[in-house]
C-alpha positions in Angstrom: 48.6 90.3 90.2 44.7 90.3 92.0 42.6 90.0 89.8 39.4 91.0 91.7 35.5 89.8 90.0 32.2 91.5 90.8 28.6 89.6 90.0 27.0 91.0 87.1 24.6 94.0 87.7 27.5 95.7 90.1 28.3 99.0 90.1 31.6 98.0 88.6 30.4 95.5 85.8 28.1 99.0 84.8 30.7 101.4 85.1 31.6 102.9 81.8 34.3 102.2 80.1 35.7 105.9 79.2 38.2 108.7 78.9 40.7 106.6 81.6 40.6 103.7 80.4 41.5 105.1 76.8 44.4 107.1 79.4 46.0 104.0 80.6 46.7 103.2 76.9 48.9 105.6 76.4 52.2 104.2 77.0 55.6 105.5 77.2 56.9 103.4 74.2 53.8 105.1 72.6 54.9 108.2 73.0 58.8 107.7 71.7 57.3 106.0 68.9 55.2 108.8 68.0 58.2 111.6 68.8 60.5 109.5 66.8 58.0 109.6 63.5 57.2 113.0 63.9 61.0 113.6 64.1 61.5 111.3 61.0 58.8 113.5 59.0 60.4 117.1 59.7 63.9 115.4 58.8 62.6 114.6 55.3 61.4 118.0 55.2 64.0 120.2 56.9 66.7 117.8 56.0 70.2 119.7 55.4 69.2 123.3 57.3 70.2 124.8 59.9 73.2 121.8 60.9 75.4 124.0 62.8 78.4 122.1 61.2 81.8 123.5 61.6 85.4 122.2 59.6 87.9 120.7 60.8 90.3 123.9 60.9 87.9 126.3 62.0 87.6 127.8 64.9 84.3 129.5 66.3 84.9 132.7 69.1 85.0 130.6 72.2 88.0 128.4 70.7 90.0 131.3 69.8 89.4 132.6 73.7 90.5 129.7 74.7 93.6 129.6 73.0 94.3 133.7 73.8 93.7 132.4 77.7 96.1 129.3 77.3 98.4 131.7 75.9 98.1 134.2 78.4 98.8 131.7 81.3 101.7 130.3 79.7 103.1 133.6 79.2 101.7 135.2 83.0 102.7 131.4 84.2 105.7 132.7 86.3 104.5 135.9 87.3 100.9 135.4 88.4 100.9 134.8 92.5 97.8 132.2 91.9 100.6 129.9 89.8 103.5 131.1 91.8 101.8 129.9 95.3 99.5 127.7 94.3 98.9 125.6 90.9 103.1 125.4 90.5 103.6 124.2 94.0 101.5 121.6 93.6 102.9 120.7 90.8 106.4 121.3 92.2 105.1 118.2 95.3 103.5 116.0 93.1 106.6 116.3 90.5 108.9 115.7 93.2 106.9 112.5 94.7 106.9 111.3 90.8 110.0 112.0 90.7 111.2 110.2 93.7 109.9 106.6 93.2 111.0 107.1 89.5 114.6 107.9 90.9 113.8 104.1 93.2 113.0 102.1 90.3 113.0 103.3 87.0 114.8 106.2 85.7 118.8 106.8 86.7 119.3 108.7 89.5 121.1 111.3 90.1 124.8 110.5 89.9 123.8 106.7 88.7 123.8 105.5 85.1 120.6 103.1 86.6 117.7 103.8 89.1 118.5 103.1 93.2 117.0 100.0 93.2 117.3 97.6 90.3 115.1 94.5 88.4 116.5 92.1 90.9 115.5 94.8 94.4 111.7 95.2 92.5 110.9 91.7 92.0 112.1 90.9 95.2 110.2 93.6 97.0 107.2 92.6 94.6 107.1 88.7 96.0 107.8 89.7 99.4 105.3 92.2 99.8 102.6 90.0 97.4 103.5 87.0 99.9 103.2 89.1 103.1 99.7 90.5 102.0 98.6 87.7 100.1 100.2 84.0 99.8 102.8 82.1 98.5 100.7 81.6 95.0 100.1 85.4 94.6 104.1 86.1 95.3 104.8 83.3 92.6 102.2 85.3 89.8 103.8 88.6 91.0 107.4 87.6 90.3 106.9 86.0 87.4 104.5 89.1 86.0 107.4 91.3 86.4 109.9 88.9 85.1 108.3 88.6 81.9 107.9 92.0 81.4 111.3 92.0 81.6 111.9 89.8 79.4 109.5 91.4 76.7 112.5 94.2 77.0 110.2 96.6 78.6 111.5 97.1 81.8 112.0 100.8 82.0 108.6 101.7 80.6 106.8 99.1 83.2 108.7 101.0 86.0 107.6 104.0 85.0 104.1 103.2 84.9 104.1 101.2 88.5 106.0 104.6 89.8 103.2 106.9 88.6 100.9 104.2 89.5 101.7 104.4 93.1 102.9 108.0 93.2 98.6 108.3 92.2 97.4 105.9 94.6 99.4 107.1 97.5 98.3 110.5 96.9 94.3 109.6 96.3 93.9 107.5 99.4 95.5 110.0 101.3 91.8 112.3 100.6 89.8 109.3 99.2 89.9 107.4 103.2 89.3 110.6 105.3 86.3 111.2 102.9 84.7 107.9 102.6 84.9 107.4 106.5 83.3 111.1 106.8 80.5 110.4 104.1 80.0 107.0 106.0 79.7 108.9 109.3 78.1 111.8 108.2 74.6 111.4 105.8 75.0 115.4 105.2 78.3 115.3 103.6 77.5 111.4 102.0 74.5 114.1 100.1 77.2 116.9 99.2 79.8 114.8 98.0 77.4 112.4 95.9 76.6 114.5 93.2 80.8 115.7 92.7 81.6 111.9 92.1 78.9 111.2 90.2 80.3 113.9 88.1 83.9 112.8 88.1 83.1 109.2 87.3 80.3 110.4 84.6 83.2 112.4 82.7 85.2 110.4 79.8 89.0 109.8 81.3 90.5 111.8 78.5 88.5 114.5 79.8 90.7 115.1 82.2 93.8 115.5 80.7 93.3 119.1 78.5 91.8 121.6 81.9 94.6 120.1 83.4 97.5 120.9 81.2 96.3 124.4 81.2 97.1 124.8 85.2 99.7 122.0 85.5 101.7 121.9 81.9 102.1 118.4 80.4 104.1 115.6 82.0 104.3 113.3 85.1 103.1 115.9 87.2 99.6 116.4 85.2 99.2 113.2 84.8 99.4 112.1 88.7 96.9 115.1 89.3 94.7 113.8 86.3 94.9 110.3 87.7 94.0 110.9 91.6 91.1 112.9 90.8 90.0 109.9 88.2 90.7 107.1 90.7 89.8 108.7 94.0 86.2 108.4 93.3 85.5 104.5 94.0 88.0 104.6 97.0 85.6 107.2 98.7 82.5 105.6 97.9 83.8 102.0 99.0 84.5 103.1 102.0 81.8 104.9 102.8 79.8 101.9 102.1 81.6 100.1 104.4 81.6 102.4 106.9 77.4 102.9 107.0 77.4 98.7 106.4 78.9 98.3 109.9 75.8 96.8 111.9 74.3 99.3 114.1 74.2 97.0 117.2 77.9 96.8 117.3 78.5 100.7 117.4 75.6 101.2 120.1 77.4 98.0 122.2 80.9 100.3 121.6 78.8 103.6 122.5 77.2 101.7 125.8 81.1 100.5 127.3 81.8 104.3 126.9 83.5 104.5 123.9 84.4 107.7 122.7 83.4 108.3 118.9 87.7 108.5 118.1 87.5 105.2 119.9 84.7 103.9 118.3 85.8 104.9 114.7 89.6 103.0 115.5 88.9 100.2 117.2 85.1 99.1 116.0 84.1 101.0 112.5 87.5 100.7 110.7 88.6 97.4 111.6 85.2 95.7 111.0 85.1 97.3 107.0 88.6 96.9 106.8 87.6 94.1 104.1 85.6 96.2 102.0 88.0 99.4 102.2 90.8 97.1 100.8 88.5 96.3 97.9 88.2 100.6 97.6 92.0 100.2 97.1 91.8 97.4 94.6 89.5 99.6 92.5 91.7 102.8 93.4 94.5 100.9 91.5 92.5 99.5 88.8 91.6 103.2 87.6 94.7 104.0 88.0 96.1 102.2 86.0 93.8 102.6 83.3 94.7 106.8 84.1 98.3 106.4 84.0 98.2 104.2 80.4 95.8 106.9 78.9 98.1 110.1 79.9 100.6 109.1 77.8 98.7 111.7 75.7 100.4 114.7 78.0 103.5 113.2 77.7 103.6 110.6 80.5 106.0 107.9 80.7 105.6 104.2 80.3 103.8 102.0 78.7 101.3 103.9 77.5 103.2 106.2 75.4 104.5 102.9 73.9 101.1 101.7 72.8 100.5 105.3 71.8 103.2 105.8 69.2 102.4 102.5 68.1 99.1 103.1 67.6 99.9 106.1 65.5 102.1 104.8 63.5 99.4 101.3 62.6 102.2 99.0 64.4 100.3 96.3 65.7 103.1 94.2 67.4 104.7 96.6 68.9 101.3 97.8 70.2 100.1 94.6 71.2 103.8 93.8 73.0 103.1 97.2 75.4 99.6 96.4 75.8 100.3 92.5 76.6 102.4 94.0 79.8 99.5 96.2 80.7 97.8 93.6 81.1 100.3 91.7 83.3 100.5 94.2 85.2 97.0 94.8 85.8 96.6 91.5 86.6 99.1 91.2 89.1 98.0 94.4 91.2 94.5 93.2 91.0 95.4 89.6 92.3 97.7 91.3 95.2 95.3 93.4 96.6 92.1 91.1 96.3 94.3 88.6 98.1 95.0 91.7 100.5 91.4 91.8 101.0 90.7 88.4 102.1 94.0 87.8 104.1 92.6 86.9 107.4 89.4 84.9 106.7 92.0 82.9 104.9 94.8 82.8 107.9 91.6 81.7 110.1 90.8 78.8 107.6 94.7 77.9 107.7 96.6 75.0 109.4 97.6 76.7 112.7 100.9 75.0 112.7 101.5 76.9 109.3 100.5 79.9 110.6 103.0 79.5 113.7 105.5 79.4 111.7 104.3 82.6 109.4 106.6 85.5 111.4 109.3 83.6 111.2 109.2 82.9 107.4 108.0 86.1 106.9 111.5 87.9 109.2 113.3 85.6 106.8 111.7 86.8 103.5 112.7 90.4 104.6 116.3 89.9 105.2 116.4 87.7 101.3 115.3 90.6 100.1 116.9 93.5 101.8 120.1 91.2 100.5 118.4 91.4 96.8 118.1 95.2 97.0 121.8 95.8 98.1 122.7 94.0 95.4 120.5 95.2 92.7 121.7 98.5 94.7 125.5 97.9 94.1 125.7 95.3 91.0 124.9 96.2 87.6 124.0 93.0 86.4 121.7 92.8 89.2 120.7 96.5 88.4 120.1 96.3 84.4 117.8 93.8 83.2 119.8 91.1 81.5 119.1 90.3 77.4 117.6 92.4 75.0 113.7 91.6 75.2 114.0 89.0 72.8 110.7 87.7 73.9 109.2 90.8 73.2 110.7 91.2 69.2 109.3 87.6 69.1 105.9 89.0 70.1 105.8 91.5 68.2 106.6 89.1 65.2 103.8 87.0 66.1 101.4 89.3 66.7 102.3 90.7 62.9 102.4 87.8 61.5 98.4 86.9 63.0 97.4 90.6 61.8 98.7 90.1 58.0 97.1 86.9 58.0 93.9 88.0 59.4 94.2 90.2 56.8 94.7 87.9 53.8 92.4 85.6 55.2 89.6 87.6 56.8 89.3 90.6 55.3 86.2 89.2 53.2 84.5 88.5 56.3 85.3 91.2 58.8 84.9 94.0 55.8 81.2 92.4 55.3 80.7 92.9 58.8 81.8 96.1 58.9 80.0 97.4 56.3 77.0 95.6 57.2 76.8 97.5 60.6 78.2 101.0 59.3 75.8 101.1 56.3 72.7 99.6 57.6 72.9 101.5 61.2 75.9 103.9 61.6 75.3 105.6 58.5 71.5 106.2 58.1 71.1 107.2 61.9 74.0 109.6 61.7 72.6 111.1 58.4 69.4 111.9 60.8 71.1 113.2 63.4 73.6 115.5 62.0 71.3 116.4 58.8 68.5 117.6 60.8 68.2 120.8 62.0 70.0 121.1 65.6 67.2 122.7 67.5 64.6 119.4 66.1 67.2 117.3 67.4 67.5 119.3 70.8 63.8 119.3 70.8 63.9 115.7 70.0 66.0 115.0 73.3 64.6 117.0 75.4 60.9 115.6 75.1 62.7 111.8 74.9 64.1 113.0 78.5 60.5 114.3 79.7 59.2 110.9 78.8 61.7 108.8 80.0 63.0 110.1 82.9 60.8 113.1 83.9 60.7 117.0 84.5 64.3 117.0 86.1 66.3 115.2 83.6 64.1 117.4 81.0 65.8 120.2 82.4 69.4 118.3 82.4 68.6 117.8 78.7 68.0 121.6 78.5 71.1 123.1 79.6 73.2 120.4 77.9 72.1 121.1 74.9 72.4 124.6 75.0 75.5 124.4 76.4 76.5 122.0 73.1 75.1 124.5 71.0 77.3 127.1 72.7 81.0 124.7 72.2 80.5 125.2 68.4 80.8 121.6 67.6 77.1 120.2 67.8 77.9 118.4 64.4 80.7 116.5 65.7 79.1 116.3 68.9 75.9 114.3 67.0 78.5 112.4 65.0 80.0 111.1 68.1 76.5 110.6 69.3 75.8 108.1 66.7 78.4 106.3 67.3 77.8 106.1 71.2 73.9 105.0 70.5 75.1 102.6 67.9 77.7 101.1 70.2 75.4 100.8 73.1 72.7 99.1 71.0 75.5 96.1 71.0 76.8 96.5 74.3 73.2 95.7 74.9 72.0 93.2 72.4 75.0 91.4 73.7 74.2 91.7 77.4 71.1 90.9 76.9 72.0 87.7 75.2 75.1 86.5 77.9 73.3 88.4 80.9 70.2 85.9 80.5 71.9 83.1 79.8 74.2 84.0 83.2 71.8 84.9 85.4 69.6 81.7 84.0 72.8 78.9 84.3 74.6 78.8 87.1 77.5 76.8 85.3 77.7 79.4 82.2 77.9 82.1 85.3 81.3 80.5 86.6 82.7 80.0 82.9 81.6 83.6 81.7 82.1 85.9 84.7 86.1 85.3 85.0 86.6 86.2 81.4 84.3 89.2 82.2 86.4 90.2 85.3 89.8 89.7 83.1 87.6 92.1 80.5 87.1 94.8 82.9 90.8 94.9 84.5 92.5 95.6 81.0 92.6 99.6 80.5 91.1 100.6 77.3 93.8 101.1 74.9 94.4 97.4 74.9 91.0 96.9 73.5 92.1 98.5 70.1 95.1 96.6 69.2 93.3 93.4 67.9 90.6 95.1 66.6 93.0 97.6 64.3 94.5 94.6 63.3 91.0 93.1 62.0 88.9 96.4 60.8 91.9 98.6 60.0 91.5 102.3 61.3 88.5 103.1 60.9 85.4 104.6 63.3 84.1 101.2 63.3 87.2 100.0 65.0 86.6 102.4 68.1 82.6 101.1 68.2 84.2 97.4 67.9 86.6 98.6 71.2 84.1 100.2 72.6 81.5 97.3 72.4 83.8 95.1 74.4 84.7 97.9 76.9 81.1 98.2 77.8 79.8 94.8 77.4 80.9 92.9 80.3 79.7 95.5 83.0 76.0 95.5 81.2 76.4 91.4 81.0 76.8 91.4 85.1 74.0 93.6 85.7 71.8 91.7 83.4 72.6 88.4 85.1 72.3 89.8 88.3 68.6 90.8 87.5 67.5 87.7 86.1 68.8 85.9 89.0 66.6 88.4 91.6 63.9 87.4 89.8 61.8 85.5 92.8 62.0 81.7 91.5 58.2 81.5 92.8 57.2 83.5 90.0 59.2 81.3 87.1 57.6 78.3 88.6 54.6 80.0 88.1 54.8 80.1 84.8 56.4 76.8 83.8 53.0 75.2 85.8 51.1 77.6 83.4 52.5 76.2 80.4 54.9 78.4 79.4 58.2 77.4 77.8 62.0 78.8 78.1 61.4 81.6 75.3 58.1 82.7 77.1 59.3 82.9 80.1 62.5 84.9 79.4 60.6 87.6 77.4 56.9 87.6 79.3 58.5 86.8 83.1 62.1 87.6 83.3 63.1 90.3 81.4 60.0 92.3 82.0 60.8 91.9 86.0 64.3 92.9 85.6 63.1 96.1 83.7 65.0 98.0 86.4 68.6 96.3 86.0 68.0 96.5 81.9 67.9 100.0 82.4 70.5 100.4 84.8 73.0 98.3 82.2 71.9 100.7 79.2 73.2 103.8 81.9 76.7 101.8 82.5 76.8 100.6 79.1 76.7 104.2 77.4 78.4 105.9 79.9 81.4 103.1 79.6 81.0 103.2 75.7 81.3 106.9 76.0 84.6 107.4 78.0 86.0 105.1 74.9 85.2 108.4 72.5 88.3 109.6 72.3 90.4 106.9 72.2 88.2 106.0 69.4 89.6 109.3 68.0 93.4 107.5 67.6 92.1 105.1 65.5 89.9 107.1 63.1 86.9 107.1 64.9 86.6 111.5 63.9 84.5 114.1 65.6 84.9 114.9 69.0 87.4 112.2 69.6 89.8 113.4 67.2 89.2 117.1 67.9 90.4 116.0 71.9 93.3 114.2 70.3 94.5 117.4 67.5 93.8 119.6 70.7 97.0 117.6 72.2 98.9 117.6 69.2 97.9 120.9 68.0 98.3 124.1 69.6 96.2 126.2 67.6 93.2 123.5 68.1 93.9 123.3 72.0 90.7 125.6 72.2 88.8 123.4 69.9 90.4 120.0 71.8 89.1 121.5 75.3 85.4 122.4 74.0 85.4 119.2 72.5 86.2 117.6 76.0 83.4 119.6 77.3 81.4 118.6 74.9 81.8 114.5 76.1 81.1 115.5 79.4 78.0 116.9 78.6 76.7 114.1 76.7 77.7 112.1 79.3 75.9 113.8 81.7 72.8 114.2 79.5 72.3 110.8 79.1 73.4 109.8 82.6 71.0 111.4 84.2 68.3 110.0 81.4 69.1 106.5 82.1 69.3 107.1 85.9 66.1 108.8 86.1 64.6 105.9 83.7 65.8 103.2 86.2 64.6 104.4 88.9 60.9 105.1 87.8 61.3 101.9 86.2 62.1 100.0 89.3 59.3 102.5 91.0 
C-alpha cells in the first residue's frame, strides 16, 4: 500500500473531511450485520406466521400432478411413440451393454450357473491390465484389492458394481472426449457448454436418480444413465483444459509444416494433453463410482444396495463390511489410472535395459492370463470364489463389537457433543429460519445475495426462491437449509484451522494432504457408517458425514491460498514486529480472501449433495422426502419436488459464493 503525504497548507491536508469519507465506512459486513438484526427483530415479532409448513403425508397440487403424470407414463409407457422410439431404446442399449459385462463377470449367464469369466479370469485381467498401464506395484495393490473383496464374501456385489462402473465410464467418455476437445478448440462452445456443467455438477447426486426413473424405470439401466450424466462433467472439462493448455507455439509450428487441423488435433494437440485427459478419466471413474454406490436407491446392484439395506436396518458391520470394499475398490481404480497417467515420464526415468525387456514380459503376461480366463472359463473352482467370506463375518463382528463399545464407553461424550452443537446452533438457527415468515426470509436472502454477490445473483436468489415457494416444501427446504449452513460453518472452521496450518508447514502438507486425498476418493455413503455407529440416527449424524465429506476439498483450497500468499509480504511483517497469530489473521488470511470464499462455495455445495443421504439416517426434510419419494409411490411427487428443491438451493447459493469470490478476488 502507498501511502502518499502532502505539506501542511495543501489542498489535500484542507480538503474536508465529508459525505465520502463517512461512504467508504460502510462496509459489506456492515450491511449483513444490519440485515441480519433487522431480520432478528421482525422474527420476534412475526415469529410463527405465515411458515408455509406442510406434513409429512400431505400433498400440495403440484405433487398430486406429479404423481397423475408418473402414472400416466407408466400406463401410456408402451404405447406412446416418444417411449417406443426413443426413451425405451435407450434404455433397451444401455440395458443390454449393463447387461453384457454383468453376463462377463458377475451375474450367470445365460445357460451357466456362473458369469463367463470367473474370480480367477478378473483378477488376472485386473493385474495384467494394472501392470501394462501402470507397474508391477500397482498390479500387486490391484490383485490383492480384488482378492480381499473376495475374501470378505462379496464377490458378486463387487462385480456388479465394477460392471456398471465401466458400462458408465465407457459410455461417458464416448461424449465427454469429443466435447472437451471441441470446448478446448472452440471458445464459443467452451461458453455454451460452461453454464450446463456447472449445472450438472451444482445438483446433489441423488438428484438424479427420481427425473430419471420417470423416463427410464428403475434398475441398471437408470442408473448407468444417472451415472454418465453425473460423471461426464469433469471428463469434458479436463480435457478441455488440456486441450487450450497446449502451448500456442507448438500448434502454429504444426500449422507452419502444413498441418491440416485433423492432423494437428491427432498428432500435436491430443498426444501432448494426453497426461491431463487420463486424469479426466481418473475423475470420470471416481464419480462414478460414487454414482453407481448411491443408485442402489433405484434398485441397482452391488455394493451399494448392501450398505443400503444395512443402513436401514442400523447394521453397522455389515454396513461397514460393504462400505470397506468400496473403498478398496476406489482405491484400486484411482491408483490404476493415476499410474495410467504418468506411465511414460516414468518409462523415460526407467533403466533402459528393463524397459527392453518390457514387450516381452508384457506378450508373456497376456498369454498367463488368457490361460487364467480359460480356466476360470471352464473350472468351477476357478469360476466360484472359494470359502464363505469368513473374513467378512469377522469384520462385521469387529466392527459390532467397536460400535457397542463406543457405545458403552462413549456415549457420555459424543451425546455432549451432539447436543452441544444441536442445541446451541442447529436448533436456535432453524427456529429462525423456519419460524419466520417465508417471504422475510426470501427477503432476507435476496438482499444477503445483492450484498454479497451483486445484482445478478440477486436475481438467482429471486427465482429460486419463488420457485421454492412454488414446490410446497419451503419449510423442509429451510430445515435442510439449517443444516447445510450449520455444516458448512465446520467444514469451514475446520479448513480454516488445517488449511493454514497446510499451506503454512510444508511437512504438515505431506502428512495431511494423503489422508485428504484418501478422504475425497471414498463415495459418501461410507462416511455414515462410523458416524451411526457414534451419534446413532439422528440429523446430527448426516451434518457429522457431511462435515467430513466437505472438509478436505475446503482444507486444499485453504492451503493453497495461504501458500500464494507472496512470501515478500510475510517477511514484511515479521520485520515489522508481528508475530505468527498476527500475521495469520492481519496478512494471510485477509490476502487469501479470495480462496476462503471459493472453499465456503465447494464446501456447501459438497455439504449439500450429502442432503439426502443424510435423509437415511434421520437427517428429515428434504432428504427424507427424496428418500419416501423412492420408497413410496404416493410421495414420488413430493420426492421429485423435493429433489428440485436441493437443486435450487444449490444453485442459489452457488452462484452467491461464486459471485462473492470473484469480487472478492476483484
Amino acid at each position: 500500500m502507498t501511502v502518499v503525504m502532502e505539506k501542511p497548507g495543501t489542498a489535500q491536508d484542507t480538503e474536508p473531511d465529508g459525505p465520502a469519507e463517512r461512504t467508504r465506512q460502510v462496509t459489506r459486513p456492515m450491511v449483513v450485520g444490519a440485515v441480519i438484526a433487522l431480520w432478528l427483530l421482525l422474527f420476534a415479532i412475526l415469529r410463527g406466521r405465515h411458515t408455509l409448513s406442510l406434513g409429512a403425508a400431505d400433498l400440495t397440487d403440484l405433487h398430486r400432478w406429479i404423481n397423475d403424470v408418473n402414472d400416466s407414463i407408466g400406463a401410456n409407457r408402451n404405447s406412446n411413440p416418444l417411449f417406443l422410439y426413443f426413451f425405451n431404446e435407450i434404455r433397451l442399449v444401455i440395458d443390454t451393454l449393463v447387461t453384457f459385462v454383468q453376463d462377463l463377470i458377475s451375474q450367470p449367464a445365460a445357460g451357466r450357473p456362473v458369469p463367463q469369466i470367473g474370480w480367477l479370469g478378473v483378477i488376472g485381467i485386473a493385474g495384467y491390465v494394472s501392470w501394462a498401464v501402470g507397474n508391477w506395484r500397482v498390479a500387486l495393490l490391484a490383485v490383492a484389492g480384488f482378492t480381499f473383496m473376495g475374501l470378505q464374501g462379496l464377490w458378486q456385489e463387487s462385480m456388479d458394481t465394477l460392471a456398471l462402473t465401466l458400462s458408465a465410464v465407457l459410455v461417458a467418455l464416448l461424449f465427454a472426449i469429443p466435447l472437451g476437445v471441441w470446448a478446448g478448440l472452440s471458445d464459443r462452445v467452451n461458453r455454451v457448454i460452461t453454464p450446463l456443467l456447472d449445472f450438472m455438477q451444482t445438483m446433489p447426486t441423488f438428484v438424479y436418480l427420481a427425473p430419471l426413473t420417470l423416463f427410464f424405470l428403475i434398475g441398471g439401466a437408470s442408473a448407468t444413465i444417472a451415472t454418465v450424466i453425473y460423471a461426464a462433467p469433469p471428463a469434458i472439462r479436463i480435457t478441455a483444459h488440456a486441450i487450450r493448455n497446449v502451448p500456442t507455439t507448438t500448434v502454429e509450428a504444426a500449422d507452419s509444416l502444413g498441418a491440416t487441423r485433423r492432423q494437428s488435433l491427432l498428432k500435436v494437440l491430443l498426444p501432448m494433453s494426453k497426461r491431463t485427459v487420463v486424469l479426466g478419466v481418473n475423475q470420470t471413474i471416481m464419480a462414478a463410482l460414487a454414482m453407481v454406490t448411491i443408485a442402489a436407491l433405484i434398485d441397482a446392484p452391488g455394493l451399494g444396495k448392501t450398505v443400503v439395506q444395512a443402513l436401514q436396518s442400523l447394521d453397522v458391520g455389515t454396513a461397514f463390511n460393504a462400505g470397506l470394499a468400496i473403498v478398496v475398490m476406489a482405491i484400486v481404480l484411482d491408483r490404476v489410472t493415476t499410474a495410467a497417467s504418468v506411465r511414460e515420464e516414468a518409462a523415460r526415468r526407467s533403466d533402459p535395459r528393463l524397459a527392453a525387456w518390457r514387450r516381452p514380459l508384457l506378450g508373456a503376461g497376456a498369454a498367463v492370463t488368457a490361460v487364467l480366463i480359460y480356466l476360470s472359463h471352464t473350472y468351477l473352482w476357478a469360476a466360484e470364489f472359494p470359502g464363505e467370506g469368513s473374513l467378512g463375518s469377522t469384520i462385521a463382528r469387529w466392527a459390532d463389537s467397536v460400535t457397542t463399545w463406543a457405545q458403552d464407553n462413549l456415549s457420555g461424550l459424543t451425546n455432549a457433543f451432539r447436543d452441544a452443537v444441536t442445541n446451541g446452533l442447529l436448533n436456535p438457527f432453524q427456529t429462525l429460519l423456519t419460524d419466520s415468515p417465508w417471504w422475510l426470509v426470501g427477503a432476507v436472502l435476496i438482499t444477503l445475495a445483492v450484498v454479497l454477490g451483486g445484482v445478478r445473483a440477486g436475481i438467482t436468489t429471486v427465482v429460486c426462491v419463488g420457485l421454492l415457494v412454488g414446490t410446497g416444501l419451503w419449510a423442509d427446504a429451510m430445515t435442510t437449509l439449517a443444516s447445510t449452513l450449520v455444516a458448512t460453518v465446520l467444514v469451514m472452521a475446520l479448513g480454516i484451522v488445517f488449511g493454514v496450518w497446510m499451506g503454512r508447514s510444508a511437512l504438515a502438507d505431506r502428512l495431511i494432504r494423503p489422508s485428504l486425498d484418501a478422504a475425497q476418493v471414498m463415495p459418501p455413503f461410507v462416511y455414515l457408517v462410523p458416524f451411526l455407529a457414534l451419534f446413532g440416527a439422528t440429523r446430527f449424524t448426516a451434518i457429522v458425514a457431511a462435515v467430513v465429506y466437505g472438509a478436505p476439498v475446503a482444507m486444499k483450497i485453504i492451503a493453497d491460498g495461504i501458500r500464494a500468499v507472496p512470501e515478500t509480504t510475510v517477511e514484511a511483517a515479521t520485520s515489522a514486529g508481528c508475530n505468527t497469530w498476527q500475521i495469520i489473521t492481519k496478512v494471510q488470511l485477509p490476502m487469501a480472501r479470495g480462496a476462503l470464499t471459493l472453499a465456503t462455495n465447494q464446501g456447501l455445495i459438497y455439504v449439500l449433495s450429502m442432503v439426502v443421504v443424510g435423509g437415511l439416517v434421520g437427517a428429515g426434510a428434504l432428504g427424507y422426502d427424496v428418500v419416501a419419494g423412492f420408497s413410496q409411490g404416493q410421495l414420488y411427487g413430493k420426492g421429485l419436488a423435493a429433489g428440485l428443491a436441493i437443486v435450487l438451493l444449490g444453485v442459489m447459493f452457488d452462484r452467491i459464493t461464486q459471485a462473492a469470490a470473484r469480487r472478492t478476488s476483484a
